[in-house]
C-alpha positions as CSV (number, residue, x, y, z in Angstrom):
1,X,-18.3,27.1,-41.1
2,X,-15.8,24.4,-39.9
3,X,-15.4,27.5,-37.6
4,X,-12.9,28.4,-39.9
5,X,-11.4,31.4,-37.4
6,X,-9.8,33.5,-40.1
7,X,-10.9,34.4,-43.3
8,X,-11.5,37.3,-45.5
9,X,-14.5,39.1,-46.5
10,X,-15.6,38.6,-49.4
11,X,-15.5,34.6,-48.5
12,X,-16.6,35.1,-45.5
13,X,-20.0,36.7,-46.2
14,X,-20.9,33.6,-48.2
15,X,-19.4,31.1,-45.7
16,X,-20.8,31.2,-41.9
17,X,-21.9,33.2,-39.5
18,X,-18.4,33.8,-37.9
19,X,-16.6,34.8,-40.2
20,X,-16.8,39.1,-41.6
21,X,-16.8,41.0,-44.0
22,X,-14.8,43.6,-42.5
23,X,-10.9,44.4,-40.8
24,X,-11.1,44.0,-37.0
25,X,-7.9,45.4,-35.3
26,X,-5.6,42.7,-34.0
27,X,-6.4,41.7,-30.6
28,X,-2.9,41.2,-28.5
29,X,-0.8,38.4,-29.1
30,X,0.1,37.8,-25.5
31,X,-2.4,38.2,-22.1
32,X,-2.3,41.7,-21.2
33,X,-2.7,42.4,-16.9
34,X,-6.4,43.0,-18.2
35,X,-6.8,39.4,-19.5
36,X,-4.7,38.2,-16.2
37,X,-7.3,40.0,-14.1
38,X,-10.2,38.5,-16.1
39,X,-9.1,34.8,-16.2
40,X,-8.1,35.6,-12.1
41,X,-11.7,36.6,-11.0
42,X,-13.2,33.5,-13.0
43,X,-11.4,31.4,-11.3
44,X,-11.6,32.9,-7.7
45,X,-15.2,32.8,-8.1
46,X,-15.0,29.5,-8.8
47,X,-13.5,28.4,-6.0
48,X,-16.0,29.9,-4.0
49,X,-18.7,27.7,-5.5
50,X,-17.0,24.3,-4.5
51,X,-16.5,22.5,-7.8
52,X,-15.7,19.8,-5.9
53,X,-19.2,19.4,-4.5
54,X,-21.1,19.7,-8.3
55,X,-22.5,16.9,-9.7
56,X,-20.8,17.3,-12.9
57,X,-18.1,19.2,-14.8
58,X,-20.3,20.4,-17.3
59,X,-22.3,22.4,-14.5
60,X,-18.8,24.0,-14.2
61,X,-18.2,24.5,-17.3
62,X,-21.3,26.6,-18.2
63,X,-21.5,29.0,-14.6
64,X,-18.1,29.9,-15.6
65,X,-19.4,30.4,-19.4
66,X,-22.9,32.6,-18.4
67,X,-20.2,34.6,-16.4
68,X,-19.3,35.8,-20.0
69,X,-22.4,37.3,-20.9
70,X,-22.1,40.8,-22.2
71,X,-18.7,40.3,-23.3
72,X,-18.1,41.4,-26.6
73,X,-18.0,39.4,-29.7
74,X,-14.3,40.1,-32.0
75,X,-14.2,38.2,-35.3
76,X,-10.8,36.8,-36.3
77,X,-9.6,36.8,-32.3
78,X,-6.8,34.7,-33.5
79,X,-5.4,35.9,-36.7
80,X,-2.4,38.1,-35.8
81,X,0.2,39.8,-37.5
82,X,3.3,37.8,-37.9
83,X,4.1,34.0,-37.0
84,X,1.5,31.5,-35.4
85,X,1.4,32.4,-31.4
86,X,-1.0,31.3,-28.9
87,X,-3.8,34.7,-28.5
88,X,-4.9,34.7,-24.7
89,X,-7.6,37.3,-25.2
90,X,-11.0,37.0,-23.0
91,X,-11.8,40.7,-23.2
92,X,-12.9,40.0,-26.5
93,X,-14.2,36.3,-27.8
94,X,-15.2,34.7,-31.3
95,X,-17.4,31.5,-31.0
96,X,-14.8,29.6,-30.6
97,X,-12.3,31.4,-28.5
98,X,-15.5,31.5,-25.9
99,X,-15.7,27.5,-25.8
100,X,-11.8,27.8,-25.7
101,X,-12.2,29.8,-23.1
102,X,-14.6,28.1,-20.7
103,X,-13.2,24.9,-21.0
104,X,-10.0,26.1,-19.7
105,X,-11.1,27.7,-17.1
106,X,-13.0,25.3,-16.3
107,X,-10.5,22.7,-16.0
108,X,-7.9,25.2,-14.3
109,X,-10.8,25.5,-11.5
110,X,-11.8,21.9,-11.2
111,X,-8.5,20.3,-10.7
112,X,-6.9,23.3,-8.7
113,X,-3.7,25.6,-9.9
114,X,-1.1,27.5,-7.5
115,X,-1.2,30.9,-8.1
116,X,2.4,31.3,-8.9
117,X,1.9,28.9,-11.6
118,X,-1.6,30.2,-13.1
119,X,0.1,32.2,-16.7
120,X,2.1,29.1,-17.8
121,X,-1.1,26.4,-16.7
122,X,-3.4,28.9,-18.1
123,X,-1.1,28.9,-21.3
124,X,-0.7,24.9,-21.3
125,X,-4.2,24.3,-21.3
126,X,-5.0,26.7,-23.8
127,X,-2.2,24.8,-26.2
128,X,-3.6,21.9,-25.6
129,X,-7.4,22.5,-26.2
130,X,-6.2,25.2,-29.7
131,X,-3.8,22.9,-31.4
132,X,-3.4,19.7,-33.1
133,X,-2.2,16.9,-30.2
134,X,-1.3,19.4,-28.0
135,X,1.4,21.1,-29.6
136,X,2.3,24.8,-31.4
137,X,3.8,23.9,-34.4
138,X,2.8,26.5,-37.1
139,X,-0.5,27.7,-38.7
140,X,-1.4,24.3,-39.8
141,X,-1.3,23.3,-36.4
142,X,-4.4,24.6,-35.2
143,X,-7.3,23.0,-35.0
144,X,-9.3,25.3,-38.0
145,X,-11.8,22.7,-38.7
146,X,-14.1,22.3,-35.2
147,X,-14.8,18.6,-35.8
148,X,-11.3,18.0,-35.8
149,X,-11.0,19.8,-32.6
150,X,-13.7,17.7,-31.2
151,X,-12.0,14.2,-32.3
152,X,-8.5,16.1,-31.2
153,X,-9.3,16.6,-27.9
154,X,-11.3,13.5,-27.6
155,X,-7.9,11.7,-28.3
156,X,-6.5,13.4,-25.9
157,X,-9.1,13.3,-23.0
158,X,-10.6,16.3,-22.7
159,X,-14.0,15.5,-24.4
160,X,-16.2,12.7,-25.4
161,X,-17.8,12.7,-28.8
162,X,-21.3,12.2,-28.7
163,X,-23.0,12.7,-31.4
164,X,-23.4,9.0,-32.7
165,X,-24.3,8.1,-29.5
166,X,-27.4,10.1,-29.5
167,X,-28.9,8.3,-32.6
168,X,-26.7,10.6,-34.9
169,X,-26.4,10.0,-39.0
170,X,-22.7,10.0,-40.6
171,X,-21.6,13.1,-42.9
172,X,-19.7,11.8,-45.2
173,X,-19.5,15.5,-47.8
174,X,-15.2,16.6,-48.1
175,X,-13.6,19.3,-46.2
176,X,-12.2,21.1,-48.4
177,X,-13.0,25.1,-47.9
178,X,-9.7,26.5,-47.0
179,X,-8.0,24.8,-50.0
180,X,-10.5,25.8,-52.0
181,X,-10.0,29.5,-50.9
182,X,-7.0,29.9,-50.7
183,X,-6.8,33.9,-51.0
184,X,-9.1,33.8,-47.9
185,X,-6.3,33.2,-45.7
186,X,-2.8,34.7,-46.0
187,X,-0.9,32.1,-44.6
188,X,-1.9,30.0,-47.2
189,X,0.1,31.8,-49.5
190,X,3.2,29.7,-48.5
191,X,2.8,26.2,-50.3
192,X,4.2,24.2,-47.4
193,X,1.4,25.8,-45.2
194,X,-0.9,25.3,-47.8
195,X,0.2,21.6,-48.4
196,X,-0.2,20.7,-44.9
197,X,-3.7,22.1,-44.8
198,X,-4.9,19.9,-47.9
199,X,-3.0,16.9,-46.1
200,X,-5.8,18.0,-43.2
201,X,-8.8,18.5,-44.6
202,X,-7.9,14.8,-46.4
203,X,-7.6,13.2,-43.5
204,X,-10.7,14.6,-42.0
205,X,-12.6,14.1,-45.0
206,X,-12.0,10.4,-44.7
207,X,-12.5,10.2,-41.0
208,X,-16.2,9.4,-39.7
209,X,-18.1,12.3,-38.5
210,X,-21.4,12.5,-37.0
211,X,-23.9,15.2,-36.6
212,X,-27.8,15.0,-35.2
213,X,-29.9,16.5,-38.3
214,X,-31.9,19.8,-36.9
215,X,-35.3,17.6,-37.2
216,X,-34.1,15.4,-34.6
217,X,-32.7,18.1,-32.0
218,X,-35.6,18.6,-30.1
219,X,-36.2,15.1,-29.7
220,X,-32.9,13.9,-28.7
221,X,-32.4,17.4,-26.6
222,X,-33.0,15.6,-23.2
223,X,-29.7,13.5,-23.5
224,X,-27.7,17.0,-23.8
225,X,-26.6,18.6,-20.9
226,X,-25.3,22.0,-19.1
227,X,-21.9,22.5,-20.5
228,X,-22.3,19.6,-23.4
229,X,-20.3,21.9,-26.6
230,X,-22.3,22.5,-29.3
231,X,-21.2,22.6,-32.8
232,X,-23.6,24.1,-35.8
233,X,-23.0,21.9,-38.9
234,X,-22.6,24.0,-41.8
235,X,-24.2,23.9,-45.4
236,X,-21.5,25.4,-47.1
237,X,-19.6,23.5,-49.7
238,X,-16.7,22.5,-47.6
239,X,-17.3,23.4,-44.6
240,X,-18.1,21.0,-41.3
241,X,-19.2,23.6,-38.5
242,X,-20.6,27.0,-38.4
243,X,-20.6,28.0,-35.2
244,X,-20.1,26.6,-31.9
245,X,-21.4,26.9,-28.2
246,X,-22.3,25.7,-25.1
247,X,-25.4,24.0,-24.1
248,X,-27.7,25.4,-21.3
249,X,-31.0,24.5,-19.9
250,X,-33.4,27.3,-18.7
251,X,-36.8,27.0,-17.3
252,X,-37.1,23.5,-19.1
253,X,-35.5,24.3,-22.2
254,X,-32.2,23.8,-24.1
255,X,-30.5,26.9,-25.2
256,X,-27.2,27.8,-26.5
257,X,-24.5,30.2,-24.9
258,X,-22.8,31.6,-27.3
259,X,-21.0,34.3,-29.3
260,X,-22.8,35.2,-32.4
261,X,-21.8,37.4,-34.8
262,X,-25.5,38.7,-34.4
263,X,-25.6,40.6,-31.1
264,X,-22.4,41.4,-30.3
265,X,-21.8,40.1,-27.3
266,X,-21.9,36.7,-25.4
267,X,-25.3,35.8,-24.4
268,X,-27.4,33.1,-23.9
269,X,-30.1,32.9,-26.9
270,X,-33.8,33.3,-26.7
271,X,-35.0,30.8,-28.2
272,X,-34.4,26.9,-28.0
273,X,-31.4,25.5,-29.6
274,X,-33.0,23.2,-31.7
275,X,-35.3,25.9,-33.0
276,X,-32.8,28.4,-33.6
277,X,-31.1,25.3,-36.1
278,X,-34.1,25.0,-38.0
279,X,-34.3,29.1,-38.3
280,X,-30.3,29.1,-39.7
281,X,-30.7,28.5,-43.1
282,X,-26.8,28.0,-42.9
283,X,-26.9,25.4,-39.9
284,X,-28.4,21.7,-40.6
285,X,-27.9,20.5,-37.1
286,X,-25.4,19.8,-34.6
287,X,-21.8,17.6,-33.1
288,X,-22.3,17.9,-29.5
289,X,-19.1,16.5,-27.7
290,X,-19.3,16.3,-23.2
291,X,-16.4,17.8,-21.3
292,X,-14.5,15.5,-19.5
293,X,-13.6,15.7,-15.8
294,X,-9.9,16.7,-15.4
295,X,-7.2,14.9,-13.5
296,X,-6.8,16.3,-10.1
């Protein structure tokens, strides 16, 4: 799934792997002292390790990411009652609030943030990885469709696609799933909303995506590296992503770090990345996209 991060169950059984079939209780719409305390300790930890003496922002990126292991996995993380908000939640993740996540952290810790400023930086970087250019505007805003997010936040600096660049073939099939289910998502029961998504998933459709076919991932696995985000292309009619994750090599071989519906829980999976692809029969391959080094 285009990591879709909504959607009803009876869709969402046929779609992707992080979507459910089931009602989750909605997780708070703004950081409770628990969350605080969470992103606080990251980030304190952090510090401790130097970043500024890493060889790269990915390595970063995925300490602060394996420091999520165990945490448990919550479908629909984002959809809440009422208007579109921004959900600071990291007591409980979906596989693409954990990227979310990372990345922000990461990038709060490499470039350095007063304390007295941490909840609104927190919150800026958060609106600026979640939503379309940067800004909260609505539903339609937010960056439902994960390739979008990657070419998003490429635009705007915070990633570097690079899935053409390591040998990968153009996917040229129409996003299309969320007008195509519309009952699977109750904001689309406004026509403006639902308008503005169809104006999306045209522009996306026509824009030039890349993925590295699953055959091809364990050959072109050496060029990936710790803290590279991983993005499972989906077979679904419609759909461009499945799931998403971050890329981790241990004891010589690429894994993914992750939070799968499957498990419950962030973890880092057992077997390699490319042959947990091939074992998907929902995933095809992957869009990896690198991190980008912040602005001090």
């Amino acid at each position: 799934m285009p990591r879709l991060r909504l959607a009803p169950a009876a869709v969402v059984a046929l779609a992707a792997p992080g979507i459910v079939a089931c009602e989750a209780a909605p997780p708070p719409a703004s950081a409770t002292e628990g969350d605080w305390e969470i992103a606080r300790g990251h980030l304190e930890w952090a510090a401790r390790q130097r970043p500024d003496t890493m060889p790269r922002f990915g390595d970063l990126l995925a300490r602060i990411g394996e420091r999520f292991v165990g945490t448990p996995y919550e479908p629909q993380t984002l959809e809440v009652p009422g208007p579109e908000r921004l959900v600071v939640n990291l007591e409980a993740l979906d596989c693409v609030t954990f990227v979310e996540t990372a990345l922000v952290l990461a990038r709060l810790a490499w470039s350095g943030t007063p304390d007295d400023a941490f909840a609104t930086s927190y919150r800026d970087e958060l609106t600026r990885v979640r939503y379309r250019e940067g800004a909260l505007d609505g539903y339609s805003s937010r960056l439902h469709y994960f390739s979008e997010w990657i070419a998003d936040n490429e635009a705007a600096g915070l990633v570097t696609a690079l899935s053409r660049e390591l040998g990968g073939v153009a996917d040229s099939s129409a996003i299309d799933f969320m007008s195509n289910h519309p009952d699977a998502y109750r904001q689309l029961a406004d026509p403006d909303v639902l308008a503005r998504i169809i104006d999306t998933e045209t522009r996306i459709s026509a824009t030039e995506r890349y993925y590295i076919p699953q055959e091809e991932i364990a050959a072109k696995a050496h060029l990936i590296r710790d803290g590279d985000i991983i993005a499972a292309t989906s077979t679904v009619p419609g759909l461009d992503i499945a799931h998403t994750g971050i890329a981790l090599w241990r004891e010589g071989e690429l894994r993914l770090l992750h939070a799968p519906l499957v498990g419950s829980h962030v973890q880092i999976s057992e077997e390699t990345l490319a042959e947990r692809i091939q074992r998907l029969g929902g995933q095809d391959g992957i869009m990896v996209a690198r991190p980008l080094v912040p602005r001090r």
